[in-house]
C-alpha positions in Angstrom: 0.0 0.0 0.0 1.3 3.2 -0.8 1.7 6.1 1.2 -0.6 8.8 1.0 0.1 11.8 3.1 3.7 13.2 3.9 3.1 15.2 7.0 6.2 18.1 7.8 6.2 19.3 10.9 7.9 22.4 11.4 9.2 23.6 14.7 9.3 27.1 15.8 12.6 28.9 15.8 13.6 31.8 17.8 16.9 33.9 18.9 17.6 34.5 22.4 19.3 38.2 23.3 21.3 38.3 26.6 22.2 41.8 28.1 24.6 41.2 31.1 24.0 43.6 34.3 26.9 46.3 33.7 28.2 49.7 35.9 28.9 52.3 33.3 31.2 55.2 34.3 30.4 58.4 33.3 32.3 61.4 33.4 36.0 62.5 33.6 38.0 60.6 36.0 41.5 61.9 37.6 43.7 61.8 40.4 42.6 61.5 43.6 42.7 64.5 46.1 44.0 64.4 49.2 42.9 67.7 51.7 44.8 67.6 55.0 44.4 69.7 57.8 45.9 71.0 60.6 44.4 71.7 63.9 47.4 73.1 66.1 47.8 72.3 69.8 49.1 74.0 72.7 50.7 74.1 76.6 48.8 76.2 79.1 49.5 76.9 81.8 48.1 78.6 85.0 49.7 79.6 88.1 47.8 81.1 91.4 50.3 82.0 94.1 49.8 81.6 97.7 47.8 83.8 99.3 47.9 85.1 103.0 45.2 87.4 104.2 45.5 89.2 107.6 42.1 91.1 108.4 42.5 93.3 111.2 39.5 94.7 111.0 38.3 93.6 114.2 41.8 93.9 116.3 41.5 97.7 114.9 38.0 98.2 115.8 38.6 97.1 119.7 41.6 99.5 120.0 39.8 102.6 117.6 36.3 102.0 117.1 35.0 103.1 114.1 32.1 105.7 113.6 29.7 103.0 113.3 31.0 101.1 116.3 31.5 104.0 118.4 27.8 105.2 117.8 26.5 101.7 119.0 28.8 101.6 121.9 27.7 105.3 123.1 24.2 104.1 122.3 24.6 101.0 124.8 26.0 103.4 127.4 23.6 105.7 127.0 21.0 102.8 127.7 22.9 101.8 130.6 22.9 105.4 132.3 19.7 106.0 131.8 18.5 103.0 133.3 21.2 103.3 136.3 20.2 107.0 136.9 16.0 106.0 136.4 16.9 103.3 139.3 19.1 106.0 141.4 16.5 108.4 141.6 14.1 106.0 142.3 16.1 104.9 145.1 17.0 108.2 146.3 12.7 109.2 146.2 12.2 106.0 148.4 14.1 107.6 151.1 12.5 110.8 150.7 8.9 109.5 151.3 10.4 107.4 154.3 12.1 109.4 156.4 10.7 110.6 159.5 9.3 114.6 160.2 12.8 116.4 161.0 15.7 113.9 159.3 15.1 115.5 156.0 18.0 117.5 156.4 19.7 113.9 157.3 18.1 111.8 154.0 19.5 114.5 152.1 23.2 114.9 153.6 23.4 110.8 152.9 21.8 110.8 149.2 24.4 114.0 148.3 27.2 111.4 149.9 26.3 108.9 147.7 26.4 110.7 144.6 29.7 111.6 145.4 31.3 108.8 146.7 34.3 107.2 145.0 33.3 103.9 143.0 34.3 101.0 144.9 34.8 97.1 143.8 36.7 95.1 141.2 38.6 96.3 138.4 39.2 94.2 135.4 42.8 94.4 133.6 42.9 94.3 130.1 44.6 94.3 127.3 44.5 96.2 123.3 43.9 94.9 121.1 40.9 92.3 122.5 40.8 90.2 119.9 43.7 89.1 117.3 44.3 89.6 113.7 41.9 87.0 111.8 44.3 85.2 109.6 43.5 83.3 106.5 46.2 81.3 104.2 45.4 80.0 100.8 48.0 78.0 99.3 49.2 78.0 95.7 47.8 76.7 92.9 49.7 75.3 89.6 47.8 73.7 86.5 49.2 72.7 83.2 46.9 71.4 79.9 48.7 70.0 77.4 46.7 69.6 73.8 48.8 67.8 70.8 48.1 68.5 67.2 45.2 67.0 65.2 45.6 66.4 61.8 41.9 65.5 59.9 42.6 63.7 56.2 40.2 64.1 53.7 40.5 61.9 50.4 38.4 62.4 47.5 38.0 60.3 44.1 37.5 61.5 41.3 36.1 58.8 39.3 33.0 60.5 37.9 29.8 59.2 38.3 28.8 55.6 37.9 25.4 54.4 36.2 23.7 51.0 37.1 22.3 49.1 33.9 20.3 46.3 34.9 20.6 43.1 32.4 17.4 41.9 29.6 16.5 39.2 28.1 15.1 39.5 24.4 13.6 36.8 22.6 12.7 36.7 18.6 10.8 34.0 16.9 12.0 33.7 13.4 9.9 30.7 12.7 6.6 29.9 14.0 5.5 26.4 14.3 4.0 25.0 11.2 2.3 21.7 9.9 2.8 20.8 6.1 0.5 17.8 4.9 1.8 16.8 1.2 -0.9 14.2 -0.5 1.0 11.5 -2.4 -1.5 9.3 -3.4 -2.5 9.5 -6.8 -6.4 10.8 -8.7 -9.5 8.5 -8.2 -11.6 8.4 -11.0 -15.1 7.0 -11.6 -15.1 5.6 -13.4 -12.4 3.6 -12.3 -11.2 3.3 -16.2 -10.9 7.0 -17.1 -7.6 6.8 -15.0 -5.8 5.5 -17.6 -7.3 8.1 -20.4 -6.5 10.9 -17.9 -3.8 10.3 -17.0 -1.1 13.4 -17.0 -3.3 15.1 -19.9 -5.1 18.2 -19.6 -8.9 18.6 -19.7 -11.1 20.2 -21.0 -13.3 21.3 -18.7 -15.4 24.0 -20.8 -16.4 21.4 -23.4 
């Protein structure tokens, strides 16, 4: 038996483009720069002597009061006085207003006694200045800071600018899939006996 159909089947082609991820550079590149600065240091140094303070205020006012002490002090004894001669005259009434008819003359020969009599008791010895000189010390003082140098390095590249290409895939079909059915058999004629009048001559088909 012979074969009547020739099938083809075509398969589909296609090209496959690869773009590889890439860093472009863009711009001039050069040298690098190198920037260096200097901070400078120092030594310092600070010295506080030793002091010694005398204050003899207070030594000075006991011996010569000043203005302002001198007003409080007659102020206090003024105070005093008053309050000594209030209670002396008191004292010396009292005996007025008790004596008897006739010893007036008496009361008042004793009270003028008393006013002049010499004082009488203890005496104090003392000495000047009363109080000493208030001394204070402060002792010396020496401080030393010490910074060193700082140096500050800045490096710059110049290398332009660089651009990030990301990678692609491109595909292209140059042949699409295709079936191709070829008959190879040969004419069937009815009736079965024209084949051989027929056969690879033209008709007429208008006739």
């Amino acid at each position: 038996m012979e074969q009547m159909l020739n099938i083809i089947t075509i398969p589909m082609e296609y090209e496959i483009n690869i773009e590889h991820a890439r860093l472009e550079r863009t711009g001039k590149s050069g040298p690098p720069i190198l920037e260096i600065e200097r901070e400078r240091g120092g030594w310092t140094m600070e010295n506080r002597t030793a002091k010694l303070i005398l204050d003899t205020y207070n030594a000075r006012n006991s011996v010569v009061p000043t203005t302002k002490t001198a007003i409080y002090q007659n102020a206090q004894r003024g105070i005093q006085a008053a309050g000594t001669a209030a209670q002396n005259y008191a004292s010396e009434a009292a005996q007025m207003v008790w004596s008897k008819p006739g010893q007036g003359g008496q009361t008042l020969s004793r009270i003028f006694a008393q006013r002049v009599q010499l004082p009488t008791g203890e005496f104090k010895l003392g000495f000047l200045p009363t109080t000493g000189v208030d001394i204070t010390y402060q002792a010396g003082e020496l401080t030393m800071d010490y910074q060193m140098d700082k140096l500050t390095f800045n490096l710059r590249l110049q290398n332009g600018e660089v651009e990030y290409i990301p990678g692609s895939i491109e595909i292209v079909i140059t042949q699409y899939p295709d079936v191709q059915i070829e008959y190879m058999g040969r004419p069937v004629y009815v009736p079965a006996s024209a084949a051989e009048k027929l056969d690879g001559e033209q008709v007429d088909v208008t006739a």
